[in-house]
N, C-alpha and C positions, 0 to 999 in steps of 0.2 A: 141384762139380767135384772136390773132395778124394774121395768115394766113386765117379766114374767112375773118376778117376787110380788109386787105390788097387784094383780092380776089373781094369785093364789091367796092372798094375804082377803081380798074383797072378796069371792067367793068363800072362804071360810066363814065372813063376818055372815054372809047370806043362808048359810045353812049347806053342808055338802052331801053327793052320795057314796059310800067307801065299799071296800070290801078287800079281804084276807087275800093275801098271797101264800107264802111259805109258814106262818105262825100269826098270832095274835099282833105281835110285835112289827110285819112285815104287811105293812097293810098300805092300798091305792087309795086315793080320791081322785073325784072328779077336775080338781084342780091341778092334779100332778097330768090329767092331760092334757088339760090345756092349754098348761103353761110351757108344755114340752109344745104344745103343735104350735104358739105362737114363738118359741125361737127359731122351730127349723123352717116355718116360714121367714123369718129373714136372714136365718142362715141361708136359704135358696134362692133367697134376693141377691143378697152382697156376695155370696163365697158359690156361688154354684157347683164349681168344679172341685170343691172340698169334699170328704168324706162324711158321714158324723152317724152317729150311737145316743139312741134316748134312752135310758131307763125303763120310759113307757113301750118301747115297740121301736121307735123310727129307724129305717136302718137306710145308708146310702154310701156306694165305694167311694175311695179316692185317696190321692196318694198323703192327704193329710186327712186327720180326723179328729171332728169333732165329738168329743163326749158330755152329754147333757144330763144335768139330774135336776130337774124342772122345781123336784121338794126333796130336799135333802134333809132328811128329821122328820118324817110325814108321820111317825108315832108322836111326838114331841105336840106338829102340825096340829092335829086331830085331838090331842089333850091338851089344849090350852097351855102348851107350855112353850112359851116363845125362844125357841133354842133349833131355827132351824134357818135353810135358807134356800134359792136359787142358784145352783151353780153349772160353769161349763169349763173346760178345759180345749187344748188343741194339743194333740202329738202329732210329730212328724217319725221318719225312721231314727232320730236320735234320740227322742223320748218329749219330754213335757214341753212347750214349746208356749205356751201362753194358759191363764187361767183367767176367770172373772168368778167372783162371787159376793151375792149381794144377799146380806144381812137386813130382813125388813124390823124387827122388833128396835133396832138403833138405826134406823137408815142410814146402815154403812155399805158401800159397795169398795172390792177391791179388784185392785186388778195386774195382770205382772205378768213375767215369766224370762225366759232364759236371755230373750234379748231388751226386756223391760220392766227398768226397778217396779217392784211391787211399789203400789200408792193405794192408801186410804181415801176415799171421798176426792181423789188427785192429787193428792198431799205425798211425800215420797215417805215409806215409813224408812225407821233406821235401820241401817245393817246390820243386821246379826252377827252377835260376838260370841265367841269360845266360851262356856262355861261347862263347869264339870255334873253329870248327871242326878249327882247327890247335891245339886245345890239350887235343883232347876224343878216343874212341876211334869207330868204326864198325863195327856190324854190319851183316853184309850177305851176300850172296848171286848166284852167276855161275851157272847152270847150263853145263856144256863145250858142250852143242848152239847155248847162243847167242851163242861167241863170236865168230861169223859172222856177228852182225847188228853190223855199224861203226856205226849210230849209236848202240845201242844202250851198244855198248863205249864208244865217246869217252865218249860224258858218263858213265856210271861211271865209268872212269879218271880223269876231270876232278875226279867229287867226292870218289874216294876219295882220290887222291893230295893233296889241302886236310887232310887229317884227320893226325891226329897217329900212327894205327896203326889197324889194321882185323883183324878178324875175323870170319869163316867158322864157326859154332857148330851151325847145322842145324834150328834150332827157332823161326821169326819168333817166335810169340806167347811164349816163353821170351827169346827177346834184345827184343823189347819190355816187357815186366815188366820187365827188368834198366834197360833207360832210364828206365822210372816211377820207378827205385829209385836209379838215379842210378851203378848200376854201369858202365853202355854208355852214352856221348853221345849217340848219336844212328843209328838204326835208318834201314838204306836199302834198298829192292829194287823189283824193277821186276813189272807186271803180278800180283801177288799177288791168289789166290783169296779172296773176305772171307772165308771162315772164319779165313783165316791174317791178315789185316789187323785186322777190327775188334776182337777182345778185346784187342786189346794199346794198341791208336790209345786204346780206352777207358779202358785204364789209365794213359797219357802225357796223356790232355787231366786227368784229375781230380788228376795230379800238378801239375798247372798248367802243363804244357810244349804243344806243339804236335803235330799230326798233319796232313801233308799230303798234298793227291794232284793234282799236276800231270803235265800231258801235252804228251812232247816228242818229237818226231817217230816219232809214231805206239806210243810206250810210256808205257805210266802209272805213274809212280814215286810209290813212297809213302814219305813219309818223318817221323819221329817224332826229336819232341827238346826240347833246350829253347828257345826260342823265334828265340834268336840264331844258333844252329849250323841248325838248320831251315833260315830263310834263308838263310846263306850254302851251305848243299847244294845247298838249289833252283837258287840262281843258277851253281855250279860245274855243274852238269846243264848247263842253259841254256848255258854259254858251252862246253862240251864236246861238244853237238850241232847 
C-alpha cells in the first residue's frame, strides 16, 4: 500500500484529471486509478487464485477477497487536505481477515488483522482496553442528503451525544487505523461500502478491540472500538431508533 499511496501522492503534486460521481463530495482522479490497477497487478502476481473488489471497477471471484480503496479521502485528496490514505482489506467466509493501510501525509503504514497483531511502521501498537463511551472521542460521518432520513438521525444523535467529543475527518479507513492506534475511541458510520469498512475493522479486531455491523431500522451501522465503548454505541443506536 506505501507504493500505491506514494504513486497517488506524486501524481497529485504533477497536476490530476477528476471528475464527479454521485455528488460534489464523491469525486474520482486519475490517481484513484492507478493506484487501484498497480495493486491488483500484484495482487495477480502473488494471490492469483484470491478474489478482490476496487472501488475503481476491478472485479475478480474467489473464495477469499480482496477489497481495495486505491484513495480513500479523494475529497480531502483533491483539496489539499492531507487526511486521506491507500487502503486494502482481505475477508474470508468469517469476515475480516487481514488489513493494510498506508497513511502518506505521516508515512505511516499499518497492518494487522484477525490472526496478526496490528503494527505501525512494524512496531506492535498496544492492545486495546475497555473504556466507557463518555470518556472516549468519535469518528464519524453525516452525509447532508441524509439528514432527512429521522431514523437514521436519532440513533446517530443518540450515539454520538454518549461520547465525550466527535469528529468528522473524511477518511473511514484513516479514522480506523487511528482506533487500532488508540488515537480515536471508537469509529461510527452507517451503510459503508467494504472497501471503506474492512481494512480498517482489520486493523481494530488484530488490535484486539472490536468491529461490528448491526442493523437498525433498515441502516447498517458499523462500528469499531475497543470492546466496551462498541457496546455501549451499539446500544445508544438501538435506544435512538
Amino acid at each position: 500500500m506505501r507504493e500505491a499511496g506514494t504513486l497517488a501522492a506524486g501524481m497529485l503534486a504533477e497536476g490530476l484529471d477528476t471528475h464527479y460521481k454521485t455528488s460534489v463530495s464523491d469525486v474520482v482522479s486519475a490517481a484513484d486509478h492507478a493506484a487501484e490497477a498497480l495493486v491488483v497487478e500484484r495482487l495477480t502476481a502473488l494471490r492469483p487464485d484470491d478474489g478482490l473488489v476496487g472501488e475503481e471497477g476491478a472485479a475478480r471471484p474467489g473464495d477469499r477477497t480482496w477489497f481495495i480503496d486505491p484513495v480513500d479521502g479523494t475529497y480531502n485528496f483533491l483539496s489539499g487536505l492531507p487526511y486521506w490514505c491507500s487502503a486494502i482489506g482481505l475477508i474470508d467466509h468469517d469476515g475480516p481477515l487481514l488489513g493494510a493501510v498506508y497513511y502518506p501525509a505521516r508515512d505511516e503504514l499499518w497492518v494487522g488483522g484477525r490472526d496478526r497483531p496490528t503494527t505501525l511502521n512494524g512496531v506492535p501498537v498496544a492492545t486495546l482496553t475497555d473504556e466507557p463511551l463518555e470518556r472516549v472521542s468519535v469518528a464519524t460521518y453525516l452525509h447532508p442528503r441524509n439528514l432527512r432520513d429521522e431514523p437514521r438521525v436519532a440513533s446517530w444523535r443518540s450515539a454520538v451525544g454518549a461520547a465525550a467529543t466527535v469528529r468528522m475527518l473524511g477518511s473511514a479507513s484513516v479514522d480506523l487505523a487511528g482506533v487500532a492506534t488508540g488515537r480515536i475511541g471508537v469509529f461510527l458510520q452507517a451503510n459503508l461500502h467494504p472497501w471503506d469498512w474492512f481494512p480498517g475493522a482489520a486493523l481494530v479486531i488484530g488490535a484486539g478491540g472490536a468491529a461490528e455491523v448491526v442493523e437498525i431500522d433498515g441502516n447498517r451501522w458499523q462500528v469499531a472500538g475497543n470492546a466496551r465503548s462498541v457496546a455501549e454505541t451499539v446500544a445508544a443506536l438501538r435506544q435512538g431508533g
